[in-house]
C-alpha positions as CSV (number, residue, x, y, z in Angstrom):
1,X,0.0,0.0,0.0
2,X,1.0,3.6,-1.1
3,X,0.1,6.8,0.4
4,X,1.3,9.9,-2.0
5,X,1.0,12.9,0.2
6,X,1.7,15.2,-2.3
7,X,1.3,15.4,-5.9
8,X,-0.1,17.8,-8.5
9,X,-1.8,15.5,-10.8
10,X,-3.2,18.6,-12.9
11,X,0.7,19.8,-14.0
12,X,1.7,17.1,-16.3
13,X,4.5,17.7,-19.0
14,X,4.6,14.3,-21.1
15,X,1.4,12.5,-19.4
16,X,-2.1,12.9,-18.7
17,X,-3.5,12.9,-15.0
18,X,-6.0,10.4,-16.3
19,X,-2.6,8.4,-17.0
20,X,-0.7,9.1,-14.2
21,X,-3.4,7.9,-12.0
22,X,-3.9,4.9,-13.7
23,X,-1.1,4.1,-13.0
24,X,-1.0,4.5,-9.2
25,X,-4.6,3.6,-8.5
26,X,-3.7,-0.2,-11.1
27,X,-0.5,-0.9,-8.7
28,X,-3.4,-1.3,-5.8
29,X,-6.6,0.0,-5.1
30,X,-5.5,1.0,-1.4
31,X,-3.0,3.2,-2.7
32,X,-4.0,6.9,-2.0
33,X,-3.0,10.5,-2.9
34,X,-3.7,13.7,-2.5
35,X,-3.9,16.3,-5.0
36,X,-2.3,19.6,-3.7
37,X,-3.5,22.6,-4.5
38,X,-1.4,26.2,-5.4
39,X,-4.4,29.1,-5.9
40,X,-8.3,28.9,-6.5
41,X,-7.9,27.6,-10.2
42,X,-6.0,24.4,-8.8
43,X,-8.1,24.3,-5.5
44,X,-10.7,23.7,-7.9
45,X,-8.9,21.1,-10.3
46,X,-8.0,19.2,-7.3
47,X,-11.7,18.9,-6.1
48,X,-12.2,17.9,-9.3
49,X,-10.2,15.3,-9.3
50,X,-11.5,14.1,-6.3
51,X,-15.1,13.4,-7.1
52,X,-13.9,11.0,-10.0
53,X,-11.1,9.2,-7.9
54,X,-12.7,7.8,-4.1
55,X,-8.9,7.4,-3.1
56,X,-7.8,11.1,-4.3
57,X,-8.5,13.8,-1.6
58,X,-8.3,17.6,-2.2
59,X,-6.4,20.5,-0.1
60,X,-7.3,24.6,-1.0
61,X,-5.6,27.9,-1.0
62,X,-2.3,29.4,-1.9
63,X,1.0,28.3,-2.4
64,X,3.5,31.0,-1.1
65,X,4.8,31.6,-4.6
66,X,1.3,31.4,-6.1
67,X,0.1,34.2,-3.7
68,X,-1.9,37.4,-5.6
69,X,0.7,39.7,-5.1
70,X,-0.8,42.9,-5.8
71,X,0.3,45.6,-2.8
72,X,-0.2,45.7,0.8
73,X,-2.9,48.3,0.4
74,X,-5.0,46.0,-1.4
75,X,-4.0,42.8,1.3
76,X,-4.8,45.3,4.3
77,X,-8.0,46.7,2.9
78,X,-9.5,43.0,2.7
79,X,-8.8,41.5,-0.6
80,X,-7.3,38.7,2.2
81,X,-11.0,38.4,3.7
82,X,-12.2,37.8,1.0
83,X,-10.5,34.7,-0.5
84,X,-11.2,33.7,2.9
85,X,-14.6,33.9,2.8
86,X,-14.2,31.8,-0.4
87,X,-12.0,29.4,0.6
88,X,-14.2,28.6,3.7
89,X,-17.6,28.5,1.0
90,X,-15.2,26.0,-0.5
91,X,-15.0,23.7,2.1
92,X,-18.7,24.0,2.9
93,X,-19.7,22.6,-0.5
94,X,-16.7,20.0,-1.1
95,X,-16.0,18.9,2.3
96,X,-16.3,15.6,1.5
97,X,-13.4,15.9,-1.1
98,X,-11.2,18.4,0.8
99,X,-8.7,17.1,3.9
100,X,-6.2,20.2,4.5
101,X,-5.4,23.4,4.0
102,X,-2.3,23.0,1.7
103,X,0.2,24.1,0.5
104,X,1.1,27.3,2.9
105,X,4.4,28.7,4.4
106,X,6.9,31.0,3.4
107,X,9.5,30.8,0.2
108,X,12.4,33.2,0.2
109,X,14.3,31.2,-2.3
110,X,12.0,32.8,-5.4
111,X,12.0,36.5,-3.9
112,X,13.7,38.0,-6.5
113,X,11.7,36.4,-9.6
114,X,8.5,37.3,-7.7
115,X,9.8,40.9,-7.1
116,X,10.5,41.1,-11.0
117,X,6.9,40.1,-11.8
118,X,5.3,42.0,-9.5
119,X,7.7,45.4,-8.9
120,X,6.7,44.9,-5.1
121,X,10.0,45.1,-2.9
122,X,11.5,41.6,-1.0
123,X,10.6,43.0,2.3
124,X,7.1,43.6,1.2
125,X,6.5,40.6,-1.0
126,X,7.9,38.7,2.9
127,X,5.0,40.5,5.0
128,X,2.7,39.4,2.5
129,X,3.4,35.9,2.4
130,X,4.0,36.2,6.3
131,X,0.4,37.6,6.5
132,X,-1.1,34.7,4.5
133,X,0.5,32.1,6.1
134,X,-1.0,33.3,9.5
135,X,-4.1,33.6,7.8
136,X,-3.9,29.6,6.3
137,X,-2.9,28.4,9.9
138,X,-6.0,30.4,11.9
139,X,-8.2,28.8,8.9
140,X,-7.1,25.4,9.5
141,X,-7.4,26.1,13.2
142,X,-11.2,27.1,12.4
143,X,-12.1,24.5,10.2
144,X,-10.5,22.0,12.5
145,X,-7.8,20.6,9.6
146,X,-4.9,19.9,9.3
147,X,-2.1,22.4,7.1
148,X,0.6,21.5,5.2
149,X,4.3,23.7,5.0
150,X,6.0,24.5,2.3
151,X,9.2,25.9,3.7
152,X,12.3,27.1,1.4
153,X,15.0,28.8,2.6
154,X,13.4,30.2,5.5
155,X,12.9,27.4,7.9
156,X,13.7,29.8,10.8
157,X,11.3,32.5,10.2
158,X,8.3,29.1,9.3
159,X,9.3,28.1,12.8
160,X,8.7,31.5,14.7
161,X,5.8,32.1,12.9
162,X,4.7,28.7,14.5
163,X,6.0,29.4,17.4
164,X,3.6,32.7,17.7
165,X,1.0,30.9,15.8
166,X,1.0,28.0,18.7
167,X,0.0,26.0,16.1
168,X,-0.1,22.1,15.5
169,X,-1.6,19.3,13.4
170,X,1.1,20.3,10.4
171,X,3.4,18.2,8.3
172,X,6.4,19.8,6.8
173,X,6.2,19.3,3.0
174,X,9.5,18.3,1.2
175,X,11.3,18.3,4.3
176,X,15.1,20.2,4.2
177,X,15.6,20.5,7.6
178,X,18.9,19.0,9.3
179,X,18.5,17.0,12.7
180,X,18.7,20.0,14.7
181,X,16.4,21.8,13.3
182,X,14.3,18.7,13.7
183,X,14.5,18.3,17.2
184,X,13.4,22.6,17.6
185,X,10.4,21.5,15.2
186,X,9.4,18.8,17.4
187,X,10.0,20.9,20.6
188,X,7.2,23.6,19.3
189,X,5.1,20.6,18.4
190,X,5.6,16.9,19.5
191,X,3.1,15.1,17.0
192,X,5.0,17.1,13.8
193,X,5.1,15.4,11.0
194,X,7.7,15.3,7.7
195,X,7.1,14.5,4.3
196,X,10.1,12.8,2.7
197,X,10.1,12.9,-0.7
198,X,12.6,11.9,-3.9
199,X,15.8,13.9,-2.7
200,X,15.9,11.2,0.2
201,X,17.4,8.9,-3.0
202,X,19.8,10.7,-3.8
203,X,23.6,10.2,-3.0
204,X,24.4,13.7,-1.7
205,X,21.2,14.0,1.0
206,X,23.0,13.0,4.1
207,X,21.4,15.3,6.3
208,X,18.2,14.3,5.3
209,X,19.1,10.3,5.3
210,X,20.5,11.0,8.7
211,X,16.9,12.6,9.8
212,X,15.0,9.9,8.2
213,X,17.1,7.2,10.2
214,X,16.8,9.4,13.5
215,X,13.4,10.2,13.6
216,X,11.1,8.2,15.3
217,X,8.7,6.0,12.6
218,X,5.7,8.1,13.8
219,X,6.7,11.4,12.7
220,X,7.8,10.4,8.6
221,X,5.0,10.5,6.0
222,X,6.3,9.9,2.1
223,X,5.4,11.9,-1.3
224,X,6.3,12.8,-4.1
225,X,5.8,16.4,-5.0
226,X,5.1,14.7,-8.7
227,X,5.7,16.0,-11.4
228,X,9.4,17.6,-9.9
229,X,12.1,16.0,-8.1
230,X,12.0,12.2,-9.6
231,X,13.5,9.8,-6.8
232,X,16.4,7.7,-7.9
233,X,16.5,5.2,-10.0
234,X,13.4,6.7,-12.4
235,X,15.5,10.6,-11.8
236,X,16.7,11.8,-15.4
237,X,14.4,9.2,-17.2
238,X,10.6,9.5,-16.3
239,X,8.5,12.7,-15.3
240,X,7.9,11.9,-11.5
241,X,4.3,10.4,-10.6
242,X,2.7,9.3,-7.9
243,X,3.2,5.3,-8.1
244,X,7.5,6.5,-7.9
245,X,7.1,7.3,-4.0
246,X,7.5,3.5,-3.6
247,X,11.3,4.7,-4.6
248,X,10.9,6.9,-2.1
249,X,10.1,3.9,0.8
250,X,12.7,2.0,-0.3
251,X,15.0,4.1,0.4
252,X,13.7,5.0,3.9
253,X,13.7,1.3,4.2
254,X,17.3,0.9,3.3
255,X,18.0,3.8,6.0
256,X,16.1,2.4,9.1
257,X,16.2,-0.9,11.1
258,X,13.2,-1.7,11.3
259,X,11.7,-4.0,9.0
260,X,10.4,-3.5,5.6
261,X,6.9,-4.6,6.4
262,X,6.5,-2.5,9.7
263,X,8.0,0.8,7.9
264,X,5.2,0.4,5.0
265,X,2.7,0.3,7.2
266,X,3.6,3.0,9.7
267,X,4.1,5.4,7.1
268,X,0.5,4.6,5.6
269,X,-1.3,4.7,9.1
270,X,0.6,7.8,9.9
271,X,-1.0,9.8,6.9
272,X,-4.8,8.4,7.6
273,X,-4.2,9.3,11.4
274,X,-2.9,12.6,10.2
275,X,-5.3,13.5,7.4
276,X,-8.2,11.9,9.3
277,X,-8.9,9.5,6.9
């Protein structure tokens, strides 16, 4: 059994979704993903996919990069309310479909290209996505689900936001982090949980391989992140999917002691406990 935590079925560069899935859902029909959204338009897609696949759930809202990054006048006067107000009319209708508030966080690595796009300074474009991800938490809070972080290059200011925030139920989403910063996650929040994803598989991730075999079994969940970052040995020949995070297993597998059987289904269980499925 399978669990993709993370995949954007709806971005495809050589295959269909309808293919892709196929291809997942044929391996086993426990296997289960979830389709992760980046703005309204993909919320949307994702619920879409939903309805026609029972073991494909949906998340909403905004990636950090995928913000609407217009100016802070606009954010402060309510533009902000009002995607929330959508959001939650969302969830209302689709409920059925929609399991987290996904993908949300902060992304400093991109602030330059966003800053090109939008001619809004990198201090303002970082209040912004600051403001949004406070937003995302206190609606996940509200709507009693879970939320999922997308952290890059700024794992420091995700975790004092969190900090403030007092927040729990997350997962860290493509997780970057070295052991200690582990360990300071876990100390703002015990049940944390971190997505591995291909880059465990490759030869040069030895801070990550050494946080996979550290961390206890409960806290790992697997993805993909499909259709970027193919795991080894399909990286350089295939467009990632969601059936290649069994790569991804094996290779926690080869890190940890315990057996192969008992790591398989951990790492399922932990994603129904945390996604409340």
């Amino acid at each position: 059994m399978l669990f993709d935590t993370h995949t954007h079925p709806y971005i495809t560069f050589k295959k269909s979704p309808e293919t892709i899935l196929g291809h997942f859902f044929w391996d086993d029909s426990k296997n289960t993903c979830i389709s992760i959204a980046c703005d309204i338009e993909t919320s949307m897609k994702s619920i879409e996919l939903a309805r026609v696949y029972p073991n494909l759930k949906a998340t909403v809202w905004f990636h950090p990069c995928d913000l609407p990054y217009t100016s802070l006048n606009s954010l402060l006067s309510g533009e902000m309310k009002l995607q929330i107000n959508e959001v939650r009319s969302l969830y209302q209708k689709y409920k059925q479909h929609i399991i987290a508030i996904w993908e949300t966080g902060l992304d400093y690595y991109h602030l330059a290209k966003i800053s090109e796009k939008t001619w809004l300074r990198e201090e303002e474009i970082k209040h912004i996505q600051e403001t949004y991800f406070r937003a995302q938490i206190r609606l996940a809070h509200e709507l009693e689900l879970p939320f999922v972080i997308h952290s890059r290059e700024s794992n420091s200011q995700v975790l004092e936001i969190l900090r403030q925030e007092n927040a729990d139920n997350y997962v860290f989403h493509c997780y970057s982090g070295d052991w200690d910063f582990t360990q300071k996650v876990l100390e703002q929040n015990p049940q944390a949980l971190f997505g591995f994803w291909g880059t465990l598989t490759f030869k040069k991730s030895h801070d990550l391989q050494e946080v996979a075999h550290k961390l206890p079994l409960k806290h790992i969940i697997l993805e993909t992140d499909s259709p970027f970052l193919t795991p080894e040995p399909m990286r350089g020949r295939e467009e990632n999917e969601p059936l290649f995070v069994s790569h991804v297993l094996t290779k926690l597998q080869e890190l940890r002691d315990e057996s192969p059987d008992e790591i398989e289904q951990a790492v399922f269980e932990n994603a129904k406990r945390f996604y409340g499925m």
